[in-house]
PAFI-430918 format. One line per field, with one value per residue (C-alpha): residue in one letter; y, z, x. Coordinates in Angstrom, 2 decimals. Each point is the difference from the previous one (the first is absolute). Example, Ala and Ser with C-alpha at 12.3 -4.5 7.8 and 13.67 -1.06 7.14 Angstrom:
% PAFI-430918
resn: (A, S) $
py: (-4.50, 3.44) $
pz: (7.80, -0.66) $
px: (12.30, 1.37) $
//
This chain:
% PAFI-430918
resn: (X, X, X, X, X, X, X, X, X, X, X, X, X, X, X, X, X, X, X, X, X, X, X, X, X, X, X, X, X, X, X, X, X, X, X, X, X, X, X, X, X, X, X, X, X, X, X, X, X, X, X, X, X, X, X, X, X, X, X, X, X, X, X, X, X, X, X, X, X, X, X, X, X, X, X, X, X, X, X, X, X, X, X, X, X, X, X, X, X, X, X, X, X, X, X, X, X, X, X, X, X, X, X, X, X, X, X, X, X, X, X, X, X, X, X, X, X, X, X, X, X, X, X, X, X, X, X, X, X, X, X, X, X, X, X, X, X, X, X, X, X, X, X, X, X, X, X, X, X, X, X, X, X, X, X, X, X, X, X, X, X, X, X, X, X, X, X, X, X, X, X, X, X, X, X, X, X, X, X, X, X, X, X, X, X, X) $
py: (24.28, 1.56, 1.04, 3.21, 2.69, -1.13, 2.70, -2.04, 0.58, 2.49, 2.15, -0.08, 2.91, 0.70, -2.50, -2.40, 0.31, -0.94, -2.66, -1.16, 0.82, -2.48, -3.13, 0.51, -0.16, -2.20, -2.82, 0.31, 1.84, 1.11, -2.66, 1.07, -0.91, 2.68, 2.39, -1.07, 2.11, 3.45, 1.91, -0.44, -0.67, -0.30, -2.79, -1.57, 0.83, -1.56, -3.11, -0.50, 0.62, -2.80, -2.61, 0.38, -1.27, -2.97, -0.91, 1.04, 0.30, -2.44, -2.82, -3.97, -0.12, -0.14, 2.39, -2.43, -1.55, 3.66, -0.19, -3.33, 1.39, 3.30, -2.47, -2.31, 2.96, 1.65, -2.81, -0.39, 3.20, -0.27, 3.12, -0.70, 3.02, -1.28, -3.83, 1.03, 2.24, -2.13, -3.08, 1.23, 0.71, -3.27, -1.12, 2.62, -2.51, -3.47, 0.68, -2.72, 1.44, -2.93, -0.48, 4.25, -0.81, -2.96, 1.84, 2.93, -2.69, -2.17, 0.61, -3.79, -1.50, 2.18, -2.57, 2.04, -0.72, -1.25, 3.74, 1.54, -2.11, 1.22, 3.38, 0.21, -1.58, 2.55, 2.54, -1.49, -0.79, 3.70, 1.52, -1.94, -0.67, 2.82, -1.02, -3.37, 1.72, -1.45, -1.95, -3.68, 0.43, 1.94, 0.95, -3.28, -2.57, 2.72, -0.47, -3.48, -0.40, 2.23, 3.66, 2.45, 2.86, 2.81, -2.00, -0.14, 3.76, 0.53, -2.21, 1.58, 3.46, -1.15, -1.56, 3.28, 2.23, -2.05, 0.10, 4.21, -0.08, -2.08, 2.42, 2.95, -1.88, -1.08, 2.76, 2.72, -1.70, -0.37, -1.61, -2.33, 1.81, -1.00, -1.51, -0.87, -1.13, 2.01, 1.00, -0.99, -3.08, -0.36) $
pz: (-1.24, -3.12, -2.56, -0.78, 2.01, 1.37, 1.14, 3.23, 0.35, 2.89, -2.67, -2.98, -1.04, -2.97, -2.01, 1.33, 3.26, -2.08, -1.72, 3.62, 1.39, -2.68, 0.49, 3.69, -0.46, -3.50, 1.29, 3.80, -0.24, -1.93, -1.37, -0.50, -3.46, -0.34, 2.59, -2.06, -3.11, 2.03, -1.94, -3.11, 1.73, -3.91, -0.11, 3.81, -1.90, -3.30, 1.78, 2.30, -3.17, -1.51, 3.13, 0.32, -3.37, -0.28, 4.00, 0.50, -3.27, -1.57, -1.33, -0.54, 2.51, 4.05, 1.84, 1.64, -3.19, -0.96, 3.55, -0.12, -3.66, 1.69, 2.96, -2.83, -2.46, 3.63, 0.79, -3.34, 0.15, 3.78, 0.81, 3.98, 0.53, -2.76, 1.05, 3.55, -0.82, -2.38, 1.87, 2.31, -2.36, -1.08, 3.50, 0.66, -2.79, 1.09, 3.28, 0.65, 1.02, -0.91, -3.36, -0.83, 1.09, -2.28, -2.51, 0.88, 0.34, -3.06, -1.89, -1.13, 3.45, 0.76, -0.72, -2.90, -2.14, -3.63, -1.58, 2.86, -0.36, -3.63, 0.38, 2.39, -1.84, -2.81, 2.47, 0.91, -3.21, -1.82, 2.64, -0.16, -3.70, -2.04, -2.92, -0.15, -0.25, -2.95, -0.03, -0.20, 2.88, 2.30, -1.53, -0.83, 3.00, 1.35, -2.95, 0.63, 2.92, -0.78, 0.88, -2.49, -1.58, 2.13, 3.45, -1.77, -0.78, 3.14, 1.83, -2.37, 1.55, 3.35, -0.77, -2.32, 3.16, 2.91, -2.39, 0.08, 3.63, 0.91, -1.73, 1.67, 3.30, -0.48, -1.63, 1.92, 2.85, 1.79, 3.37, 1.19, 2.99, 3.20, -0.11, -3.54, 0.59, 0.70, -3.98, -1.31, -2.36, -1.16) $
px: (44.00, -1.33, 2.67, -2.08, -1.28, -3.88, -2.20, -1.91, -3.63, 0.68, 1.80, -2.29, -2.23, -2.07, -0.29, 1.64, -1.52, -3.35, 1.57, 1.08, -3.19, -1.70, 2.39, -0.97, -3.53, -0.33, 2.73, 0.72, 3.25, 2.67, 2.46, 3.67, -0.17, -2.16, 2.55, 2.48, -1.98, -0.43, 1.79, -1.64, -3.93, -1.70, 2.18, -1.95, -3.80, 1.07, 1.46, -2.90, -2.31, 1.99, 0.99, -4.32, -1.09, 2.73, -0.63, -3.85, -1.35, -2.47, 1.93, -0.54, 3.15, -1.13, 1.57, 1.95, 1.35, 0.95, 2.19, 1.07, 1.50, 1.39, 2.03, 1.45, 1.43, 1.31, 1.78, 1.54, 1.19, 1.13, -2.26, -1.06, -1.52, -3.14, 0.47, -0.64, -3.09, -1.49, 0.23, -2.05, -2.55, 0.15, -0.69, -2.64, -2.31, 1.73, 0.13, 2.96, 3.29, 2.37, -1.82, 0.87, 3.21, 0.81, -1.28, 2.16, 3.13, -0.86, -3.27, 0.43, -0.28, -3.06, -2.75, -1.19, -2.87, 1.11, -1.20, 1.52, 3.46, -0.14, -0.28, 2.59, 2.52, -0.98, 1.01, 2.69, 1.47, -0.95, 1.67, 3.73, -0.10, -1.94, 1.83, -1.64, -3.44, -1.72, -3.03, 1.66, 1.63, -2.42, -3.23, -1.00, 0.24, -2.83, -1.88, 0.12, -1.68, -2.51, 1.18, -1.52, 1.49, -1.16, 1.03, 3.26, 0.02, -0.90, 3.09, 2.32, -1.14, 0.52, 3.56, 0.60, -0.96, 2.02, 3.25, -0.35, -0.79, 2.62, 2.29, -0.92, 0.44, 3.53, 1.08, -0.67, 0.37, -3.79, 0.39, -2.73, -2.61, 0.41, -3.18, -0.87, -3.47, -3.31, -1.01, -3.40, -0.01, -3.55) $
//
């Protein structure tokens, strides 16, 4: 149960009821992360605006590797409600349910890809110890093997926007749907 008041789709007029209206048609439905925003619905446009270029947006990173990212900073953080969605993204591309899952579980024992292993343990490790971002420590084993600068700009992004979402989520309180799936991927 949200710890603010939510104004539910059946409720919204104005804008909202467009912003609504546009989730609907743009991503399948409306997510409670973006409920969880009704009362201030700039805040829903400017997020989406946002979530699209780091997520969907042209990037050297896959889409997948940009939700394989999201999974790893929600775990670190404990958020469920974006471990369970984004999970599922992840599976909508591998199409294996017990690989998403280790992933989800333990990125390490996920059968990752060397670049892929890397970037999730830069996730991973920017999210529980921000303090020990420098380029020794992080920056360069992905320099290493290979990863150039705008993939890296483009990770940190993705770990930078998971951290805030994450927040909002346990924060305020955003339950999980009772069915999660159903939003367009691609």
């Amino acid at each position: 149960m949200p710890h603010i008041d939510v104004i539910e789709y059946e409720n919204s007029q104005g804008e909202l009821k467009e912003i609504y209206d546009g989730l609907i048609k743009s991503r399948g439905k409306i997510a409670e992360v973006h409920k969880i925003q009704s009362l201030n619905p700039k805040s829903i446009t400017d997020h989406m605006e946002l979530y699209m270029t780091i997520m969907f947006g042209k990037s050297p990173l896959k889409r997948v590797q940009r939700e394989m990212i999201g999974v790893v900073v929600s775990k670190a953080n404990d958020c469920e409600y974006c471990q369970t969605h984004h999970v599922e993204a992840v599976n909508n591309f591998w199409k294996d349910d017990d690989r998403s899952m280790r992933l989800k579980d333990d990125f390490r024992k996920a059968d990752l890809n060397p670049i892929d292993q890397s970037l999730c343990d830069y996730a991973w490790k920017l999210t529980k110890m921000p303090g020990l971002a420098n380029e020794e420590v992080l920056v360069e084993p992905l320099k290493e093997l290979g990863i150039d600068d705008r993939t890296i700009l483009d990770a940190t992004l993705v770990i930078a926007y998971f951290n805030f979402v994450n927040r909002i989520v346990l924060s305020l309180g955003v339950a999980l749907e009772i069915d999660p799936g159903g939003y367009k991927y691609e």
